[in-house]
N, C-alpha and C positions, 0 to 999 in steps of 0.2 A: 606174746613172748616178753617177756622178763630181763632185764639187764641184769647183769652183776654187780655185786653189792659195790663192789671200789670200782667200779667204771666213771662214775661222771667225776672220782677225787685224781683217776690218774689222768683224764682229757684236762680237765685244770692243772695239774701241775706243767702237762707237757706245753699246753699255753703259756704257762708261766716261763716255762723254761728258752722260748723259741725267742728270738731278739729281734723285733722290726727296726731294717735296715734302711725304710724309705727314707725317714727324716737325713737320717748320714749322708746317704747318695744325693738327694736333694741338692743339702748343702754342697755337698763337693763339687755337682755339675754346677749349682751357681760360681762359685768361687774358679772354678774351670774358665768359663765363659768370662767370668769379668778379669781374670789376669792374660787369658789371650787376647782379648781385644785391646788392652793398654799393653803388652808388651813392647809391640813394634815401635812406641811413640818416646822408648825410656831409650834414646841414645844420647854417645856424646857431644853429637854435633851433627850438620844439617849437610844433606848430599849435595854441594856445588857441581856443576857441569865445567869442566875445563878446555877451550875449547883455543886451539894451536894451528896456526896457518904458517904453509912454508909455497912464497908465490915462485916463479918461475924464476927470475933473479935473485933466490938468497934469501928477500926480507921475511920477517918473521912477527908474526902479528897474533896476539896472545889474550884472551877475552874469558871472563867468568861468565857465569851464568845470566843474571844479570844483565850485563852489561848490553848497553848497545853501542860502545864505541868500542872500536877495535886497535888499540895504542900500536903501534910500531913498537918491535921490540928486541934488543940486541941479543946477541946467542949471548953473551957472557952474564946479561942480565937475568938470562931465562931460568937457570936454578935457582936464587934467592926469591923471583920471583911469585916462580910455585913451591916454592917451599913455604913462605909468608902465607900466600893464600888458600895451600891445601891443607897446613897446620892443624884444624879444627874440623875439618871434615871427616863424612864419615867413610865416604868411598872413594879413595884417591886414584882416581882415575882421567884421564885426558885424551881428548879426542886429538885424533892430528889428522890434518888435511893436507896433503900434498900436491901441488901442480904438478900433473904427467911431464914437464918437461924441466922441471929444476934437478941439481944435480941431488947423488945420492947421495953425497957425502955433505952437503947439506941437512938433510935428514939424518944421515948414519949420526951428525952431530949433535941436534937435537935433541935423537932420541936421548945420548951419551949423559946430556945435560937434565933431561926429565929424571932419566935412571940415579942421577947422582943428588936430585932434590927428592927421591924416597919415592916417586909413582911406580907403584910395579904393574897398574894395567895401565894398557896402551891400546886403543883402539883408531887403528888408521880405517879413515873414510875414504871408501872409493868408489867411482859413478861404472856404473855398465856403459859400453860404447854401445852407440847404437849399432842397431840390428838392420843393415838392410832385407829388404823384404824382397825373397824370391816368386816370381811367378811360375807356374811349372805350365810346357805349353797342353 
């Protein structure tokens, strides 16, 4: 059997015509891959931990990440404080710990103060009471 005279001129042309796409794709999952993995690292500043303690009496004791000393620190001091230090951060956020038995309005205060140096999370830590353990007879 016989082909047709213009058979192998039109299978050439239609190669001619078709556009391999690998190279394109290639490049673009590279370039994919190398701007997801440096994205995360291009911020303006570095996540500090802010970490706020209100003991049973009032006092209020205020620590960065960092830090292992934990300063005493007056309510009135507390917004230039964290304001100074959460500046350049990237996630303003502060942890508060509470003694179960200081008052609220100590906290209510606090918080008053954190709110008015620009932290808008707040994550208060709290411990589960223990669980006494029942026997069944």
């Amino acid at each position: 059997m016989s082909l047709p005279a213009g058979a192998p001129t039109q299978s050439l042309a239609a190669r001619a015509a078709a556009i391999n796409l690998w190279p394109f794709v290639s490049v673009m999952t590279a370039l994919l891959i190398t701007l997801m993995s440096v994205a995360p690292y291009h911020v303006d500043g570095m996540p500090i931990d802010l970490h706020l303690v209100i003991t049973r009496d009032g006092k209020l004791f205020f620590s960065n990440s960092g830090d292992t000393h934990w300063p005493r620190t007056e309510i009135q001091e507390l917004t230039p404080l964290v304001g100074d230090v959460s500046k350049n951060t990237v996630e303003r956020k502060v942890y508060l710990e509470a003694d179960a038995r200081c008052r609220y309005a100590d906290v209510e205060i606090a918080v008053e103060q954190l709110s008015a140096a620009g932290i808008s999370n707040l994550v208060m830590l709290t411990e589960n009471p223990a669980v006494a353990s029942t026997s069944t007879p």
